[in-house]
N, C-alpha and C positions, 0 to 999 in steps of 0.2 A: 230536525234534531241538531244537525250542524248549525246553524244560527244562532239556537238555542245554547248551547255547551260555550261557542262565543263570547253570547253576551253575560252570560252566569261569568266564565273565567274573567272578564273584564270588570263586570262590578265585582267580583271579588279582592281584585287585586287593587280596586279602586277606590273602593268603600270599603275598608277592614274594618273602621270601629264601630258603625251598624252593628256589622257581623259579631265581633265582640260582644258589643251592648245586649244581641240577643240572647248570646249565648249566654253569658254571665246570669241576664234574667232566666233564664230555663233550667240553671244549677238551682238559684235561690230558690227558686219555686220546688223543685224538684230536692232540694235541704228539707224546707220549709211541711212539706210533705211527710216525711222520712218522720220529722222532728214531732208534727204533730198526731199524725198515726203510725206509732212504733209497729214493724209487720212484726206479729207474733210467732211462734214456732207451732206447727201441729202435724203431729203424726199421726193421730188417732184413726182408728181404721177405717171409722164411715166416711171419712173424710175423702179418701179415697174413689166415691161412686157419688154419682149426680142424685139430687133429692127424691129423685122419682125411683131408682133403681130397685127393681125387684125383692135382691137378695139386699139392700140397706132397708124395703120396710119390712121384710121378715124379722131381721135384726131388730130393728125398732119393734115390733110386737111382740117379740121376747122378752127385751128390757120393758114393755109397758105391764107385762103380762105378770113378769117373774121379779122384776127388780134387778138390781146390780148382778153381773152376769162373767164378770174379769175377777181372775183369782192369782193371786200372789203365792207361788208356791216354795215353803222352805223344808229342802231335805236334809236329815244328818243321821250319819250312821256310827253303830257303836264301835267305841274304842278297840283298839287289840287288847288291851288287858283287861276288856268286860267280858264277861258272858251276855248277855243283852244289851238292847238300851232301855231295859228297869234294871238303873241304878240311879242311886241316890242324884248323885252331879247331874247327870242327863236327864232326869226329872226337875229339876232347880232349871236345867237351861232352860229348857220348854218351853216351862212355864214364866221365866223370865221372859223370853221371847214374844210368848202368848200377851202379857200385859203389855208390854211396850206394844203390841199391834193391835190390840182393843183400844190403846186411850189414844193411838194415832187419828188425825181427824179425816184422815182419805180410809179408812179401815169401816166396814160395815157386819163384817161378821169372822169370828176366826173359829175353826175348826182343830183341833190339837190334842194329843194323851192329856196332858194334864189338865184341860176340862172337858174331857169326855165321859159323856154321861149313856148310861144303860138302863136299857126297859127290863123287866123283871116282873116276876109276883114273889110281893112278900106278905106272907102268912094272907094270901086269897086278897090282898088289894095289889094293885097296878101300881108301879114304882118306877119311880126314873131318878135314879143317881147317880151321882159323882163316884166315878174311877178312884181317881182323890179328893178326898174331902181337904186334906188340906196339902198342898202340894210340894209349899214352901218347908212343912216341916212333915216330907215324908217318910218313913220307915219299911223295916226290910219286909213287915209282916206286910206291910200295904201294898208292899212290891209283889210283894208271894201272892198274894189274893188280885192282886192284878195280873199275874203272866193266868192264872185261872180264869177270871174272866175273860178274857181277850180271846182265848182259843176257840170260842162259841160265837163270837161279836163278829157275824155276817158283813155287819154294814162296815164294821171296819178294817180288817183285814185284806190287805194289799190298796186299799185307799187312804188312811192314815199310818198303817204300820204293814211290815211284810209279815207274812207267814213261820217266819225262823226267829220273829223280833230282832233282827238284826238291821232293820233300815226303819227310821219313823220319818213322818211328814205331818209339816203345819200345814194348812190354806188359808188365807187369807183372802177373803170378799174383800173386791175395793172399789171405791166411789165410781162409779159412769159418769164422765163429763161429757156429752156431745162436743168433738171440737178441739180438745184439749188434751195437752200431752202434762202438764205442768205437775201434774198432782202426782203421774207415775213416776216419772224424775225424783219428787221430794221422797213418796213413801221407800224407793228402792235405794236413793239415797242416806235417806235416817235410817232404815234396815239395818243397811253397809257398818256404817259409822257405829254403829249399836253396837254390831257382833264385835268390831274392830275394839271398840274401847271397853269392853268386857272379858277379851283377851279368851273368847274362846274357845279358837285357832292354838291358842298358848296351851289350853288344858287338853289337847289331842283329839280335838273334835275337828272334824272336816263337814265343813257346812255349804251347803247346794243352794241354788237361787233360780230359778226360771218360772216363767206365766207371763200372762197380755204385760203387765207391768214393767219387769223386767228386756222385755226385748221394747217398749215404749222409749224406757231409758238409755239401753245401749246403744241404739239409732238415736237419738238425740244427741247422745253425750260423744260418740264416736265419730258420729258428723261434725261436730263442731271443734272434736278434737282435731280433727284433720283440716279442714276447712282453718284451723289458727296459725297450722303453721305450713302445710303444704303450698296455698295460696300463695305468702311470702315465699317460702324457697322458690315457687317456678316461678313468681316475679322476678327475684334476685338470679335465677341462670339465665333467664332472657334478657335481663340487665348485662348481664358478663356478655352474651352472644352479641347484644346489639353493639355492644362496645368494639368486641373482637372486626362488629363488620365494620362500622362506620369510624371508628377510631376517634369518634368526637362526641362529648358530653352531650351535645344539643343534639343528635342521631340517638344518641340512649335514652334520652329521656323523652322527647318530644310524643312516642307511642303511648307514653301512658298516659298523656291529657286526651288525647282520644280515650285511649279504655278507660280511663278514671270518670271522663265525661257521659260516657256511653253507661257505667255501672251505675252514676249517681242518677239519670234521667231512667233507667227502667228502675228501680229500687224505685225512686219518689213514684214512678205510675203503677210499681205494684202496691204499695201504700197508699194511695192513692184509692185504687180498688181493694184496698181492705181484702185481700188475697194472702194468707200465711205464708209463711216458710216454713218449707217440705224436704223431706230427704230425697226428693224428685227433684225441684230446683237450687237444690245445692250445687246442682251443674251450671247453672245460671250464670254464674261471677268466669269459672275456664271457659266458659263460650262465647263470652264477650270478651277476654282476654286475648284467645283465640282469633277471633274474626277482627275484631282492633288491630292485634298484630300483625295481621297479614296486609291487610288495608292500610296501614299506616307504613308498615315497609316497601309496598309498591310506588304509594308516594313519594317517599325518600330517596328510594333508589332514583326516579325517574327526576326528582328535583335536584339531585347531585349530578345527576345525569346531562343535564341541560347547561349546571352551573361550570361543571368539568370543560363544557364548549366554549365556555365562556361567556353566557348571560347573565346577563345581572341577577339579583333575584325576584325582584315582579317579572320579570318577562319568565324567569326560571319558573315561578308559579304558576303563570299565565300558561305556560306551555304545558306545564305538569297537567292544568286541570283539562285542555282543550285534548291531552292524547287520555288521558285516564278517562274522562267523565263515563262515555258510552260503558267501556268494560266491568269500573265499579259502581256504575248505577246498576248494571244487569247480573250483577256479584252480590249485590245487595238483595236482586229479587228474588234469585233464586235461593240463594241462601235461603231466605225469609221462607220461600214455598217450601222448602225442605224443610222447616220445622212446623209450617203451618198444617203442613202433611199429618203429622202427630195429633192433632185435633180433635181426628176422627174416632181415636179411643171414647171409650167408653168411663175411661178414668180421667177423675176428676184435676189432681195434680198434674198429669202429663198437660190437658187439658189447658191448664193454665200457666206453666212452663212453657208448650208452644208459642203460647198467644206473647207470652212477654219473650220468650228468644225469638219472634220471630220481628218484633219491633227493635231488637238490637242492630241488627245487620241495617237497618232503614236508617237509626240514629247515627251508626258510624258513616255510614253515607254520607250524610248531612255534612255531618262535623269535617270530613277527610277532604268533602270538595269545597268546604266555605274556611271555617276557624284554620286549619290546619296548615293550606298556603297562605291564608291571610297573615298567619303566623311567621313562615318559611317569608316573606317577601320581605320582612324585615331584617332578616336575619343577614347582616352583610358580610360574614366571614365566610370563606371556606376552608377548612384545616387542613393545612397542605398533607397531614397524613391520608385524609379523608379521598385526596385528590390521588397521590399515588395508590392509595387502595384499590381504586377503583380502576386501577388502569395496571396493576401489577399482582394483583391478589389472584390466590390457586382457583376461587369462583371463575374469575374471570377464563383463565384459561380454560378449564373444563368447559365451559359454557360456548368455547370456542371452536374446540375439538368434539361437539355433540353432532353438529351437522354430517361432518367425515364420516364419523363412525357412526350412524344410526343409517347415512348411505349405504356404507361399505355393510354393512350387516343387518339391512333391514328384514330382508326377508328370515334370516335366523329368529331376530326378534318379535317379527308378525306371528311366525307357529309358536315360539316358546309363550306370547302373548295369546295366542287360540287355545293351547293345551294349557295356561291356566287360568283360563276362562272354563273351560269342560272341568277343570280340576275341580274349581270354585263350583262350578254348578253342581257337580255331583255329592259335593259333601255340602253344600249350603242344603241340601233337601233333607239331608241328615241331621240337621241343627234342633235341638231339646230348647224348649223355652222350661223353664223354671223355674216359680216366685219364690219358693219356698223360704221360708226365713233364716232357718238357720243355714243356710248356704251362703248367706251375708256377711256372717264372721267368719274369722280364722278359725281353721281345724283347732289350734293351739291352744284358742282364747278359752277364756273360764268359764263366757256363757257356753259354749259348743259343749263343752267335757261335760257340764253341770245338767245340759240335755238329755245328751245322751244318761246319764244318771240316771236321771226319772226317766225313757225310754223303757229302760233296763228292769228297772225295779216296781216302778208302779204303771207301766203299759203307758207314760206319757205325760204332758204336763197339755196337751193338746183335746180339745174336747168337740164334740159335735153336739149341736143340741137339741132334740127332736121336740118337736112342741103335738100333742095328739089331743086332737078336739073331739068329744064328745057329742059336740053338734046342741046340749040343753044346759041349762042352770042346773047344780048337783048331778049332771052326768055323768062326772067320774066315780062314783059310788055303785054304779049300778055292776055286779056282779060280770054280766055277761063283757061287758067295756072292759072290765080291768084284767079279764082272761087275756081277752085279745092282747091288748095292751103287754100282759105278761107274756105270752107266746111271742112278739113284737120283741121284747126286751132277750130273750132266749136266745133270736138270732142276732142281735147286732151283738151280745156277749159271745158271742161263739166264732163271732170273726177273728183270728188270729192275731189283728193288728189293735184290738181293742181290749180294753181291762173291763173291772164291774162296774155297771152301770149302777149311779146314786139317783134314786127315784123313789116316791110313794108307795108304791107296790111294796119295797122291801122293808119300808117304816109299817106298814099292815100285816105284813109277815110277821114282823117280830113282837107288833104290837097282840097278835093273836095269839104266838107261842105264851109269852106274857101271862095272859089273863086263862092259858090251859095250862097251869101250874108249869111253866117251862117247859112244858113237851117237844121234843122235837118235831113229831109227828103232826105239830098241828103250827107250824112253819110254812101257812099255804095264807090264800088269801079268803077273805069273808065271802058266804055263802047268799047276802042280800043288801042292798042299797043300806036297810035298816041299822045292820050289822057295821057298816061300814062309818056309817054315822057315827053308833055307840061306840066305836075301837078309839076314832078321830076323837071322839068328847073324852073319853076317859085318859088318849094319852094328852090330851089338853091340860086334863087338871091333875094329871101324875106331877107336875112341876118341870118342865124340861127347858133347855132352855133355847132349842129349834122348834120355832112354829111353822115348819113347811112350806110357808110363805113362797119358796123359791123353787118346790116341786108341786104345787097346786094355786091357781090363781085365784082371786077372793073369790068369784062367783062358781070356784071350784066345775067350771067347765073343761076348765084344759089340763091338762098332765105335762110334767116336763120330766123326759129321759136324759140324763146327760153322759153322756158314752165317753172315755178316755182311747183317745187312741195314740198310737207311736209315730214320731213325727216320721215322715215317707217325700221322696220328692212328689213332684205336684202332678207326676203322669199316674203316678200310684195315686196318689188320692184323687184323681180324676176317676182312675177304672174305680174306685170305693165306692166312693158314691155313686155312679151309674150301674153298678154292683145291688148297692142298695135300693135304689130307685127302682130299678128291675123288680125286685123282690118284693117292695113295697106295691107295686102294679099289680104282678101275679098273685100273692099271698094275703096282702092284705090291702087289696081294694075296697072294702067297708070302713075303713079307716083313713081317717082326714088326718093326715102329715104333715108336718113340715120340717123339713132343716135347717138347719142357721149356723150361726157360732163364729170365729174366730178365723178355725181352718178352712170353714166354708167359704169366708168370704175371702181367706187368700186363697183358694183355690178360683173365684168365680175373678181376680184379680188379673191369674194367671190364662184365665182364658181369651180375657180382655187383650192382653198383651202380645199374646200367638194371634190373634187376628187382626188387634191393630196393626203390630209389626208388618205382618204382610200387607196389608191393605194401605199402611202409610207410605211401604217403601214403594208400591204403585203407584199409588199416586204422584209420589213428590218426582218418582223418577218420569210420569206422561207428562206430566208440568213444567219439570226442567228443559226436559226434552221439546216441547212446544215452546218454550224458553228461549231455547237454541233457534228454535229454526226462524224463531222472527228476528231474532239478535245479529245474526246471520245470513238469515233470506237465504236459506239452502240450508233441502233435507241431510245433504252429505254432509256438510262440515257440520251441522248438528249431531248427527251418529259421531261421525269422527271424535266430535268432543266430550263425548258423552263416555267412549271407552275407559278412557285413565278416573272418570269421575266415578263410574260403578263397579267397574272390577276389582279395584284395591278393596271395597267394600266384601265383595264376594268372598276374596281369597282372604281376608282376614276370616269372615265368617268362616269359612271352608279350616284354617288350621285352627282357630279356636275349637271346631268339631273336633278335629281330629287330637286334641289337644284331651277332649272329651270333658271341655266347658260348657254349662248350659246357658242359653242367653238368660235374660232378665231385663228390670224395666231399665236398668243404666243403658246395658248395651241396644236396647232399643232406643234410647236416646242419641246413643252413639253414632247407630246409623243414620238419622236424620242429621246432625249437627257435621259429624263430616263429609257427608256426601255432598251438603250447601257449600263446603268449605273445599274439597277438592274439585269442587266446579272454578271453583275462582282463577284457580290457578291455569286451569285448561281455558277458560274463556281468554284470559290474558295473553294464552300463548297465541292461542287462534285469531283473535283481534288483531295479535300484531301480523302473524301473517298473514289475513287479508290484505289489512291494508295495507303491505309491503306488495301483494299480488295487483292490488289495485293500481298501484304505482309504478305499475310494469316489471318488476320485478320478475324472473324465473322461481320456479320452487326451492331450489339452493338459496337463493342469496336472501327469499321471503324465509324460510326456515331461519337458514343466518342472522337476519336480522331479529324475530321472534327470540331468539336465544340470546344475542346480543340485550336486547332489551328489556324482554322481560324473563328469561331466566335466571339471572343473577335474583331477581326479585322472589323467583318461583324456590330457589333452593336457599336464600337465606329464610324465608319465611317457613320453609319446610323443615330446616334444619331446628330453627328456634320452639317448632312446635312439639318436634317430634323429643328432642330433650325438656321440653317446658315439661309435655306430658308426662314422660318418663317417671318423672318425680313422684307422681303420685301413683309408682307402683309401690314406693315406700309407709303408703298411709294404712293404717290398721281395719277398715270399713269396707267388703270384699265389692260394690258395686262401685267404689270410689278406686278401687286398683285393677278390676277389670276396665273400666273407663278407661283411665291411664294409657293401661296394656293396647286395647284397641284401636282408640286413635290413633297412638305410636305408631301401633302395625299400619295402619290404614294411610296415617300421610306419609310416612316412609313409601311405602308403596305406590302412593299416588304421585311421589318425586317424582319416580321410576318411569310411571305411564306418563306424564307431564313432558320429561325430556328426553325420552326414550323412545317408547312406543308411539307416542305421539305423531313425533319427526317421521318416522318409520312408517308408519300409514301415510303420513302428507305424500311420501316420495313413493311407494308403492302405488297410491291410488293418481294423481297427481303427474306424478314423475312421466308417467306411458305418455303422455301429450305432449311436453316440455324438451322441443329439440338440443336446445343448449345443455339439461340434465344428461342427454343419450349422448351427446358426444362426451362430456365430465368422466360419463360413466363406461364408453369403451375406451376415453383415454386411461383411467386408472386400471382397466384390463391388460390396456397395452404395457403399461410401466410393471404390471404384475408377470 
């Protein structure tokens, strides 16, 4: 490896415009990419789970089964100075509404008062009509005969309107694109702008928005809200810090042809692979910012370092890459294993976010040992402030006075470092993972309030959707099926967290009162296959303008229940469904089941996530850890280095518990990305203190010198991250300010174990051997 790391440092500094030439070709290409497969945006749910996944072909045999399956839901409720919402203005809205969502071309079916239509007998034939016949020009009598219908209307009552008529609700069916988020943006977009330029907000209406569509939109739109300008601000503070360190433009700038390099070369190979953009690697752009800047300030520091000696600058470089190579080639690996670690999910996005964050840490490699000094050799100045900075600045001292004090107080620091290690362990086993969506936005924001609304009022804008196979062709006709079926529908209605279920059954119900001159009493379902037939045929040619299409599949084998429930964290909808499952075992094992939907698959999301989480952070931490010990050639200073990398981790987990945050797929990111990245720091320190031990050094003066050389590095890059991040506790997207929040915590904390506890293990474990340490240390006895 020594020969090797030689002759690299020497053609580097020897052949730069090679190096140049290749790089330059690997932007173009890596443009060239970018330019001619633009990566598209997709959020869409299936996207999510591998093409084989279970709960995606359930999903998929719903949508083959039933058709468009995502609904657009809009609530408004009436005025203070109405008695309902049948009034004239609020009947206009409606059905204003209603048309603008029918002629929309992502819109497939809309449900609304003002064309809702009722089953009846008139004068002994089957009828199906219009609520309002004309809606635009409705009157009071129409209104009056309409609050009369509606008190009996089963199927609509607390699904398009409440019980007191004081809350009404649109649905809107909208198009299934596999793949694509594009079309829920536009329809939730034109909604917006609709209600907006019709003013109304202006005539005292308060109008609600939530379904798959709307949370599509707000994750698209609120990511990239953030991502326009957070990006830029934590560029621009790490701008100011790099300045504050280096006090010379060429110091401030020179980090971002690395990350700028590093961002254009995975972007052209995620394009490349025709891979989307996800609200999962949206983190993609901070973690190569991230890893860039720590990489490129070790360099810097250590090539000012050299020049402060007074070497030229190819020898300045040449020495930069011959002490750095070993520590950032094995900074690069581990990193990378620590995102590779993520892999193992079962979700698709994470999935692919590994694979390309784990290619960043390998490219900045590249670039930091070749472009970077090849750079740096040309560079013949050095700015005299740059020079006394580095030899007068408050870093410097502290990093001076670390060895003293982590002597004089090590062992304090080893138990306060044990007890929060136990602290960490005991609340990390306490840690909630959960997907749930709305826990993504601010309490504050309009989608959250606009949830909870339909929560509240209609049991939910959240659906499960049981699909029940019959097992034949015309199966669901046959009498004894559709008991069960009905018995089946009884209990998921009788769960407390669910509303009325909209299904077949209750179109046959009503279809039957109907044609028993209105009877109540005959509000049950058909007595024979035959019967069921004849109900289907006659409400067929009653004129209506729901063909069932979406509660019975054409070869009418299957049935679809579709159940509203309230949205619940995802430990609740775990017990729900296992809840149900049960039931479905015991009660009705003759019946062929299935679940799906929406919240199904973000609950099966979230299971994904509690196991990878676990199972990644094993991993990457047996990897890392075998990492160390060949990087090193010793189990002990592998443990040793391994402390500051995993604990910060812990005890961030441990007060986010206690904090009574739940994790989610961000901060499962988190963990991976800073774990690679607090490894760096610890490798660095350890590196130099070998080989200061190698060099004869006692444990003093190898600490000493570990701190001299690379602490300065460990606490400007810590510093710069920890404020980088901070920024984006300002951004409005809750996994993009948990992010934020926990790497802050985590490299904050990993400064601590770096320079701190570190030092403090060397000399505890270390120190018992080292005669020159034992006299230091009963001379400072004596002087006490």
């Amino acid at each position: 490896m020594n020969r090797f790391k030689l002759a690299w440092a020497r053609f580097v500094v020897t052949r730069p415009w090679p190096i140049f030439g290749i790089s330059g070709l690997l932007v173009l290409l890596a443009v060239m990419s970018i330019v001619t497969k633009p990566i598209p945006y997709d959020n869409s749910n299936e996207m999510y789970f591998l093409p084989n996944d279970p709960s995606l072909l359930a999903f998929n045999r719903l949508t083959d089964l039933f058709g468009d399956s995502e609904y657009l839901s809009i609530g408004l409720q009436a005025r203070g100075q109405d008695k309902d919402v049948f009034e004239v203005d609020t009947i206009h809205l409606i059905d204003s509404i209603t048309q603008m969502l029918e002629e929309h071309e992502v819109v497939t079916q809309v449900r609304s008062l003002s064309k809702y239509q009722y089953t009846h007998n008139d004068d002994g034939i089957l009828a199906t009509d219009d609520l309002f016949e004309e809606p635009d020009a409705v009157t009071l009598q129409d209104l009056a005969q309409a609050r009369l219908i509606m008190v009996n209307e089963s199927l609509a009552l607390d699904t398009l309107i409440s019980k007191d008529f004081m809350q009404v609700r649109l649905l809107a069916r909208t198009e299934y694109r596999a793949g694509d988020n594009s079309h829920k943006v536009k329809i939730v977009t034109d909604l917006v702008n609709f209600i907006k330029d019709q003013g109304f907000e202006e005539q005292g209406y308060q109008i609600h928005l939530a379904g798959v569509p709307v949370i599509g939109e707000r994750f698209e739109t609120l990511t990239k809200e953030d991502m326009a300008w957070i990006n830029p601000a934590m560029a621009l503070v790490m701008l100011i810090i790099l300045f504050i360190t280096f006090r010379s433009v060429t110091g401030t700038l020179i980090p971002w042809l690395v990350i700028g390099f590093s961002i254009v070369c995975v972007s052209g190979i995620q394009a490349f692979l025709g891979w989307p953009f996800t609200a999962v690697n949206s983190a993609l752009v901070p973690t190569l910012i991230i890893i860039g800047m720590g990489v490129s300030v070790h360099v810097l520091v250590e090539f000012y370092h050299f020049r402060g000696k007074g070497l030229l600058p190819k020898d300045a470089a040449y020495e930069t890459i011959t002490h750095l190579f070993q520590p950032v080639l094995f900074t690069a690996l581990t990193t990378s294993i620590g995102f590779i670690a993520l892999a193992i999910t079962e979700l698709l996005p994470v999935k692919q976010y590994a694979y390309l964050a784990a290619m960043g840490p390998l490219i900045i490699f590249l670039v930091a040992m070749t472009s970077l000094p090849a750079l740096l050799s040309f560079i013949p100045w050095l700015p005299k402030r740059t020079k006394t900075a580095f030899k007068q600045d408050l870093v410097g001292r502290i990093t001076q006075n670390i060895p003293s004090f982590t002597f004089n107080y090590r062992l304090p620091i080893v138990v306060i470092g044990g007890a929060a290690l136990l602290f960490s362990l005991f609340f990390v086993s306490k840690i909630k993972v959960d997907s749930n969506f709305i826990t993504y936005f601010k309490p504050d924001s309009w989608i959250t309030q606009d949830m909870h609304y339909f929560d509240k009022h209609f049991k939910g804008i959240s659906n499960l959707e049981v699909m029940v196979d019959s097992g034949i062709e015309e199966g669901i006709k046959a009498p004894e099926f559709l008991r069960r079926v009905e018995s089946l529908q009884d209990y998921l209605e009788s769960l407390p967290v669910a509303g009325n279920t909209n299904s077949l059954l209750d179109f046959l119900k009503q279809i039957r009162q109907a044609v028993s001159d209105d009877n109540p009493d005959f509000f049950i379902l058909p007595d024979s296959a035959q019967m069921t037939a004849q109900l289907l045929l006659l409400y067929e040619n009653s004129g209506p303008d729901e063909d069932l299409s979406d509660l019975k599949d054409f070869d009418q084998r299957y049935l679809r229940l579709t159940v509203p429930v309230i949205n619940m964290p995802a430990s609740q909808m775990t017990a729900l469904l296992m809840q149900i499952e049960q039931e479905l075992a015991s009660d009705y094992s003759d019946l062929s089941v299935e679940i799906t939907g929406p919240m199904v698959m973000y609950n099966v999301q979230n299971r994904y996530i509690n196991e990878g989480m676990f199972n990644s952070f094993t991993i990457a931490l047996l990897l890392i850890g075998l990492s160390f010990f060949v990087l090193f050639r010793s189990v002990k200073y592998g443990l040793i280095a391994l402390v500051p990398s995993i604990v910060p981790i812990l005890m961030a987990g441990g007060v986010v518990t206690l904090m009574g945050i739940s994790l989610d797929l961000g901060t499962m990111i988190v963990g991976a990305m800073t774990m690679g990245i607090a490894v760096d720091d610890a490798i660095h320190v350890v590196s130099r203190y070998l080989l200061a031990r190698s060099q004869g050094a006692d444990v003093k003066s190898a600490i000493e010198r570990a701190m001299n050389e690379s602490g300065r590095a460990v606490v400007f890059t810590s510093v710069i991250l920890v404020v980088g991040f901070s920024v984006m506790l300002l951004g409005s997207f809750i996994p993009y300010i948990n992010t934020g929040l926990f790497s802050a915590i985590i490299m904050g904390l990993a400064l601590v174990g770096d320079l701190i506890v570190l030092p403090a293990l060397l000399f505890m474990i270390d120190g018992k051997k080292d005669k020159q340490l034992s006299e230091y240390a009963n001379g400072v006895k004596t002087s006490n």
